[in-house]
C-alpha positions as CSV (number, residue, x, y, z in Angstrom):
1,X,-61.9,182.4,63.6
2,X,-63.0,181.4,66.8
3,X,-59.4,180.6,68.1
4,X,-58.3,184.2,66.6
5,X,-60.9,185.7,68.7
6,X,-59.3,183.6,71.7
7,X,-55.9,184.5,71.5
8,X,-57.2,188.0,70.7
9,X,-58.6,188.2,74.4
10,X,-56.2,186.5,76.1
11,X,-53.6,189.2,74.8
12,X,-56.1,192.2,75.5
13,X,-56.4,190.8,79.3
14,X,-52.8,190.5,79.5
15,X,-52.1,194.1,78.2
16,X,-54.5,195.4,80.8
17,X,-53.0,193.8,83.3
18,X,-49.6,194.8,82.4
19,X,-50.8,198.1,82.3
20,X,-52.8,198.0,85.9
21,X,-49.4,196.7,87.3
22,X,-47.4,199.3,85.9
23,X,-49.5,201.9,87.1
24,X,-49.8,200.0,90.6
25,X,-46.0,200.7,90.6
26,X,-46.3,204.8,89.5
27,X,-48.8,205.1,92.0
28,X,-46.7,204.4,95.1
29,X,-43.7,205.8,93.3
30,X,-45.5,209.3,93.3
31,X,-45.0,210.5,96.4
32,X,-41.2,209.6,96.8
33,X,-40.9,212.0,93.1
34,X,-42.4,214.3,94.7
35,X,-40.3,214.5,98.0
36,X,-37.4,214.1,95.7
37,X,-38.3,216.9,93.1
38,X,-39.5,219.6,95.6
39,X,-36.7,219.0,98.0
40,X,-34.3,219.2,95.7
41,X,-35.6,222.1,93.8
42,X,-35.8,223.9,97.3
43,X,-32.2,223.1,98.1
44,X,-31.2,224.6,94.6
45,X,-33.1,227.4,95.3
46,X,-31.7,228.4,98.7
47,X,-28.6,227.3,97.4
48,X,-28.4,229.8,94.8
49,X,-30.0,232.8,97.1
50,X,-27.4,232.5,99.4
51,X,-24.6,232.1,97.2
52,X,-21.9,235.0,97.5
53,X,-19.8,235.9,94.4
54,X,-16.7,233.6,93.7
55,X,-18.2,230.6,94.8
56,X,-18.2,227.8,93.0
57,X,-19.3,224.9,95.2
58,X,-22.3,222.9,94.0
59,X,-25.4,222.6,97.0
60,X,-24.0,219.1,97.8
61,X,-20.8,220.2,98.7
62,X,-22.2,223.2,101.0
63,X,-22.2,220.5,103.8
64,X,-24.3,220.9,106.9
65,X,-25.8,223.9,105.3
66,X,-29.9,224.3,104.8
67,X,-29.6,224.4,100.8
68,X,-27.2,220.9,101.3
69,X,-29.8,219.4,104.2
70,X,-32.7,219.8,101.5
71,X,-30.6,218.7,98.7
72,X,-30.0,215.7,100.7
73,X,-32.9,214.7,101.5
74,X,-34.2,215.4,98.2
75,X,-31.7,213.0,96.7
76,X,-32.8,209.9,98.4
77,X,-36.0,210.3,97.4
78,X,-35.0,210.6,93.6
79,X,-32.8,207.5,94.2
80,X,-35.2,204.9,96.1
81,X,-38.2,206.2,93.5
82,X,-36.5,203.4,91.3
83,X,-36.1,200.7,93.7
84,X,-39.8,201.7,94.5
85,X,-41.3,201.1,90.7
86,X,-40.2,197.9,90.7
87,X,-40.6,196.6,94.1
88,X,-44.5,197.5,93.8
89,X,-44.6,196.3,90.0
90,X,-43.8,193.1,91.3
91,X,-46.4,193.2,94.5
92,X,-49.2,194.2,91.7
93,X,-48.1,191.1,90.0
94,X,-47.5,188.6,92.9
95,X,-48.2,190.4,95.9
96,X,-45.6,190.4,98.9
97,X,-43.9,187.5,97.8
98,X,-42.5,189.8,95.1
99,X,-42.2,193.5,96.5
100,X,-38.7,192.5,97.9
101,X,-37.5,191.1,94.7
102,X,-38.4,193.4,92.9
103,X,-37.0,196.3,95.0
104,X,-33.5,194.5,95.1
105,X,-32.9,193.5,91.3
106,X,-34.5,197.5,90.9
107,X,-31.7,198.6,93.4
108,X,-28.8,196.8,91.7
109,X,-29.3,197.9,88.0
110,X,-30.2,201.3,89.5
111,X,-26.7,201.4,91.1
112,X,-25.3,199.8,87.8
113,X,-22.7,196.9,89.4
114,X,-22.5,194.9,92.6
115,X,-19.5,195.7,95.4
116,X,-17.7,192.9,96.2
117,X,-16.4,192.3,99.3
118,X,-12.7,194.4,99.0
119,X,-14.6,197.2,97.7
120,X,-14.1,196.6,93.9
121,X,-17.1,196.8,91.7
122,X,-18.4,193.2,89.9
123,X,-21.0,192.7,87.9
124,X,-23.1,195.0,85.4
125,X,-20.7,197.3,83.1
126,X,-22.2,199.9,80.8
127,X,-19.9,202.6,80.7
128,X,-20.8,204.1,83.8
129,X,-25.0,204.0,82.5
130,X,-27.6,202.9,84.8
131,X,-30.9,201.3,84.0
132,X,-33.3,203.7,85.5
133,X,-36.7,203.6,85.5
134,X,-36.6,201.4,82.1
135,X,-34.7,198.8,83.9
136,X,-37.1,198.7,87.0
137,X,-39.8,198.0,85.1
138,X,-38.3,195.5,83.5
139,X,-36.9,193.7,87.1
140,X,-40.6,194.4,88.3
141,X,-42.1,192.6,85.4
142,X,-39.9,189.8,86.2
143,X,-39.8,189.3,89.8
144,X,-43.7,189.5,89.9
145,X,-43.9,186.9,87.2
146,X,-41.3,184.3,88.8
147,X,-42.7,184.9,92.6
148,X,-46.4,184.7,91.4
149,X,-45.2,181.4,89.2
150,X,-43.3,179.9,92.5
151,X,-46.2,180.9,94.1
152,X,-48.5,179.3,92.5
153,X,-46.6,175.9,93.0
154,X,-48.3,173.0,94.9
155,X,-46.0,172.7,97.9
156,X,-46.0,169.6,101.4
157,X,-48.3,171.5,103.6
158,X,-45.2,172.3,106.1
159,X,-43.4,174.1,104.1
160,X,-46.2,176.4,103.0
161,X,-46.0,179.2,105.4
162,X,-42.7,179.6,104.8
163,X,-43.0,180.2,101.2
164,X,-44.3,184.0,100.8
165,X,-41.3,185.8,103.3
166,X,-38.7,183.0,102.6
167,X,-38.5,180.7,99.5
168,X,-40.5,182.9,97.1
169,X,-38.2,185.9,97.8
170,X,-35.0,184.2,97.7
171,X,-35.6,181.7,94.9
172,X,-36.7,184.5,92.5
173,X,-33.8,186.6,93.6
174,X,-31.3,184.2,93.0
175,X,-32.8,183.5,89.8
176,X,-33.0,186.4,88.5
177,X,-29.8,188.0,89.9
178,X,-27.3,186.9,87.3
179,X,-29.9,187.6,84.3
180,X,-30.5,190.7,85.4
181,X,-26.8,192.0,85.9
182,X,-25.2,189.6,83.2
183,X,-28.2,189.6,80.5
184,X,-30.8,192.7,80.5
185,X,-29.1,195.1,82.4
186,X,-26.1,196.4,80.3
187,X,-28.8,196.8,77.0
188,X,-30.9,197.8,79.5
189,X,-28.6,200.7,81.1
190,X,-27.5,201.4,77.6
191,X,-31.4,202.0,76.3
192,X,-31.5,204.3,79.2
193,X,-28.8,206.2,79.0
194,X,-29.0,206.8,75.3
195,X,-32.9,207.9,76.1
196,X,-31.8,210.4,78.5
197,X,-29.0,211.9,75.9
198,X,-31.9,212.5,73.6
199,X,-33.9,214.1,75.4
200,X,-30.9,216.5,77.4
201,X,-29.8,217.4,74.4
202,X,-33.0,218.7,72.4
203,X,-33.3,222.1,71.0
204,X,-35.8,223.7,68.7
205,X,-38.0,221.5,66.2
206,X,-36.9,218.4,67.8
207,X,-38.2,219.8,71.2
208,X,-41.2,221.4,70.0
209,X,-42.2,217.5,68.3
210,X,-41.6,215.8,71.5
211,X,-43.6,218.1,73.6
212,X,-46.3,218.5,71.1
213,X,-47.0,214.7,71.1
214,X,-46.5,214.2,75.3
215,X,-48.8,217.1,75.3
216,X,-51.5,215.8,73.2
217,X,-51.2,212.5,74.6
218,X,-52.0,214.0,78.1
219,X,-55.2,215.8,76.3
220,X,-56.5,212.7,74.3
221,X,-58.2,210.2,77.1
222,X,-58.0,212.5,79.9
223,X,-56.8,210.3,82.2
224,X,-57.0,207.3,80.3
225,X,-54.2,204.9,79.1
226,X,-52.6,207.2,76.5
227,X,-52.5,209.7,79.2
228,X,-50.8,207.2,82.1
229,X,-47.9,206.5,78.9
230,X,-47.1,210.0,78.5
231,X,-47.4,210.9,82.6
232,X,-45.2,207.5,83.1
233,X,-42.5,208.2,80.6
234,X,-42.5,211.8,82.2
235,X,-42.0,211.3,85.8
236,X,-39.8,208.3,85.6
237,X,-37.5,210.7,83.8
238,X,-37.3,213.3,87.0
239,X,-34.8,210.7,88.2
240,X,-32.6,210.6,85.6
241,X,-32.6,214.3,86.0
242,X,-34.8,215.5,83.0
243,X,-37.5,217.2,83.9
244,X,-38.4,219.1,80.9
245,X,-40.9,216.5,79.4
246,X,-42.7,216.8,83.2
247,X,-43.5,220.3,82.2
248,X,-45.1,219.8,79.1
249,X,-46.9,216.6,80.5
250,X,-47.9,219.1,83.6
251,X,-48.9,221.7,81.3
252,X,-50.9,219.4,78.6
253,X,-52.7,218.2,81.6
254,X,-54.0,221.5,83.2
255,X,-55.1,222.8,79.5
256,X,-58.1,220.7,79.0
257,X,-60.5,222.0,81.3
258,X,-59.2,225.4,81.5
259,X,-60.0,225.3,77.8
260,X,-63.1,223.8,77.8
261,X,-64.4,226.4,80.4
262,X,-63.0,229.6,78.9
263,X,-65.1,228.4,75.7
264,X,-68.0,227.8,78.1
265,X,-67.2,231.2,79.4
266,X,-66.7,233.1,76.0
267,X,-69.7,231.3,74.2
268,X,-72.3,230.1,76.5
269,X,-75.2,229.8,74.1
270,X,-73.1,226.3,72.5
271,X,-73.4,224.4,75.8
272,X,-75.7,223.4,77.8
273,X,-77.1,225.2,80.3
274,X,-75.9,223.1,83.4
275,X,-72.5,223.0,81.8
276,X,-71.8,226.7,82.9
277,X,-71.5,225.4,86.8
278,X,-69.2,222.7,85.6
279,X,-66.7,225.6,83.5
280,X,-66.3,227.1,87.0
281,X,-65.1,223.9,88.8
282,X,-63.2,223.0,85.6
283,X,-61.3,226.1,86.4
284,X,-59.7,224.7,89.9
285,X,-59.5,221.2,88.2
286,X,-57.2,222.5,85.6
287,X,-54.9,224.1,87.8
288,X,-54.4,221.4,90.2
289,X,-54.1,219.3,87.2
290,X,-57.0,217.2,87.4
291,X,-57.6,216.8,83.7
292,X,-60.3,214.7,84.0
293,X,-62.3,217.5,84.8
294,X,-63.3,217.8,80.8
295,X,-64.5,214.7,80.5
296,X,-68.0,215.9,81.0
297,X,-67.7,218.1,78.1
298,X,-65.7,215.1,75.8
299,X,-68.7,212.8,76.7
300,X,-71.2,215.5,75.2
301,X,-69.5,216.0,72.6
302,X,-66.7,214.2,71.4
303,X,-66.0,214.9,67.8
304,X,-65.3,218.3,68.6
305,X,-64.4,218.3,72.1
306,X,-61.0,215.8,71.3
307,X,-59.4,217.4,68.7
308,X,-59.8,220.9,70.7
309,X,-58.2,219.3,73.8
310,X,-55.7,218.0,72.1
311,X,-54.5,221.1,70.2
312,X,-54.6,223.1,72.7
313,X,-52.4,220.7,74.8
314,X,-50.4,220.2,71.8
315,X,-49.2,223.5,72.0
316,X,-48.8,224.0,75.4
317,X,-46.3,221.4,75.7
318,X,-44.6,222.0,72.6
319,X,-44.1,225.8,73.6
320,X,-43.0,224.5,76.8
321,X,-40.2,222.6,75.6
322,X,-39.1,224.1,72.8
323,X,-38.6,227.2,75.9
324,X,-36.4,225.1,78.2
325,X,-39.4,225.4,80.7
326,X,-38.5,222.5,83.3
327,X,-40.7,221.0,86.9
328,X,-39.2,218.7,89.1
329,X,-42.5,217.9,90.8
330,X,-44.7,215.1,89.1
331,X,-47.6,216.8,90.9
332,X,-49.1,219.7,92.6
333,X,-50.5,222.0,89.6
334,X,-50.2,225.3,90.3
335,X,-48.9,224.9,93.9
336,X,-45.9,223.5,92.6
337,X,-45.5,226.2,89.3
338,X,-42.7,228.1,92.3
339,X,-40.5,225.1,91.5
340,X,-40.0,225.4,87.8
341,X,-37.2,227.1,86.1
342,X,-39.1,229.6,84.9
343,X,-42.9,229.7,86.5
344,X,-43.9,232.7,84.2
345,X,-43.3,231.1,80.9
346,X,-44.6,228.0,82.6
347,X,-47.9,230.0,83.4
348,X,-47.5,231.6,79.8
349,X,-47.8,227.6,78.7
350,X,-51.0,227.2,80.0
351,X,-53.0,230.8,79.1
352,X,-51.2,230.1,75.3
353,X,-52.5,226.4,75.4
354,X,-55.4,227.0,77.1
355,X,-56.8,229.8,74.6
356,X,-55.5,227.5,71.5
357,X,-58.6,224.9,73.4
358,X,-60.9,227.7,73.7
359,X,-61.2,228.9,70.4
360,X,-60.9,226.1,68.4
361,X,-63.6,224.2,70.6
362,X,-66.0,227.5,70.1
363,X,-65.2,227.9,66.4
364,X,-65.8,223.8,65.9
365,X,-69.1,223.7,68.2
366,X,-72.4,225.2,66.5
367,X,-75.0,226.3,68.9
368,X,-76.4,224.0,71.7
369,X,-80.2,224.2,70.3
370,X,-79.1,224.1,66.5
371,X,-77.4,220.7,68.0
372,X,-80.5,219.4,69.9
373,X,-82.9,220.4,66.7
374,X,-80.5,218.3,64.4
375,X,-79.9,215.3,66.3
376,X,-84.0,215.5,66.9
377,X,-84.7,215.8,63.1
378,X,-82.1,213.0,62.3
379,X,-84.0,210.7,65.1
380,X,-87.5,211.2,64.2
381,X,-86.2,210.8,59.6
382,X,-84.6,207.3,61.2
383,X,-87.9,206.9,62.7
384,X,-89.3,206.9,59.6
385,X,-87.6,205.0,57.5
């Protein structure tokens, strides 16, 4: 029992850890989305403003033009996002002995093959698939295991200080090099691709199910783990060019506290008193999607407080996807609800997700002193017995 217990630990801590790396990667990832996503979305913006009738040239072909400039620059950062993820997976995991690794073997199965030296292409084939996000996780992974492993070696003293910029980067590189490309990438690319497919081609119930589920996933921890899968799985897909799950993820996000506060608003006699300040800041947390701004209320009140947060959110990101409602940006709120494809029905999300919370929250919560009075009465009968 005892060594059950053990193992039972050891795998706990190495889940957490898995998952503190993983988010160490998102977290320096974010900003080069977000260049990516708005820049982009700004460039096909323009680009379609200034387009004249008859013309059929996409933004990047409109070269040297503002709407191609943005486009551009909007590109690179939805390109190096990848090499990104894994290069800082693998610094959470072995520090700066791995962040080149990790960036490289990222690069190649982002690029899906290797040029040789005439120009032809050697390497990874998958029918033209890339790994994506899905494969630079699973390089990051790696190459922070292997460095942190060589790392960890007991080395002559003189050849220590060359270990973190010289031996530990291109041992593990050469290592994993031929497993990545000749192993793991073309399953890997093939994973990805078929991913992506899914979710392009969505329509009706199956899209409703998918946002429904990212949606409630956003609502359920408020910021917790379930929350970081769902934001994850949505913002590494903005470089594979879906960006509809981001929306629903976006929108389950902001719900919660603008929920939560509208029921504050509507019924304030089932709250607390000091509660009422926190609906008004819960207001500006929604909308720059700060969802932990209900946890106050969850941590009141939990049985009731969940499942209204996650219905709410539920249906927010279902009607989101189900109406083709896309954002590019894995952040921002309402500052970046210009850049979706449709920022009303976006908006329309949130009010239709956000009243879902409010009413269900007031119709599950009984009055605030009817509350106090029974868990009083339940106290002092325990008391008692």
């Amino acid at each position: 029992m005892a060594s059950s217990d053990k193992a039972e630990n050891v795998l706990r801590a190495h889940v957490t850890s898995v998952k503190e790396d993983l988010m160490t990667g998102v977290s320096y990832m974010i900003p080069f989305v977000t260049i990516g996503g708005i820049f982009m979305a700004i460039g096909f913006g323009l680009s379609e403003l200034s387009m004249f009738p008859g013309n059929t040239e996409t933004v990047f072909e409109q070269t040297g033009s503002l709407p191609w400039y943005f486009a551009q620059i909007g590109n690179l950062g939805l390109t190096i996002m990848i090499p990104i993820l894994g290069g800082y997976i693998a610094y959470a995991i072995a520090d700066r002995p791995g962040l080149a690794p990790g960036f490289i073997l990222s690069y190649i199965l982002q690029q899906g093959m290797l040029i040789d030296a005439s120009g032809s292409a050697v390497g990874l084939d998958a029918g033209g698939a890339t790994a994506g996000f899905l494969g630079a996780i699973v390089a990051g992974l790696l190459a922070g295991y292997v460095a942190r492993f060589l790392k960890n070696l007991d080395v002559p003293g003189f050849i220590e200080p060359m270990m973190p910029v010289l031996l530990i980067p291109v041992a593990t590189t050469m290592v994993l090099a031929p497993v990545m490309l000749f192993v793991l990438g073309v399953p890997i690319a093939l994973a990805n691709e078929a991913l992506t497919g899914f979710l392009e081609s969505m329509r009706g119930g199956q899209a409703l199910i998918v946002g429904a589920i990212l949606g409630g996933m956003m609502a359920f921890d408020m910021g917790g783990p379930v929350n970081k899968v769902a934001y994850v799985f949505a913002t590494g897909l903005i470089g594979e060019g879906v960006t509809g799950p981001m929306a629903a993820v976006m929108i389950g996000g902001m719900i919660p506290p603008i929920g939560l506060a509208l029921s504050n608003f509507i019924s304030p006699h089932k709250y607390a008193e000091e509660m009422y300040e926190n609906a008004k800041s819960g207001i500006v947390l929604g909308f720059s999607f700060i969802t932990e701004g209900a946890i106050p209320y969850a941590a009141a009140d939990p049985l009731r407080v969940i499942p209204s947060i996650v219905a709410g959110s539920a249906v927010g990101g279902a009607a989101a996807m189900t109406l083709d409602v896309t954002m590019p940006a894995p952040h921002g709120g309402i500052f970046v609800i210009p850049l979706s494809s449709s920022p009303f029905l976006f908006l329309g999300c949130i009010v239709l997700g956000s009243l879902v919370t409010a009413v269900v929250a007031t119709l599950l919560k009984p009055d605030f002193e009817d509350r106090i009075e029974s868990s009083d009465a339940g106290a002092t009968a325990q008391a008692d017995d």
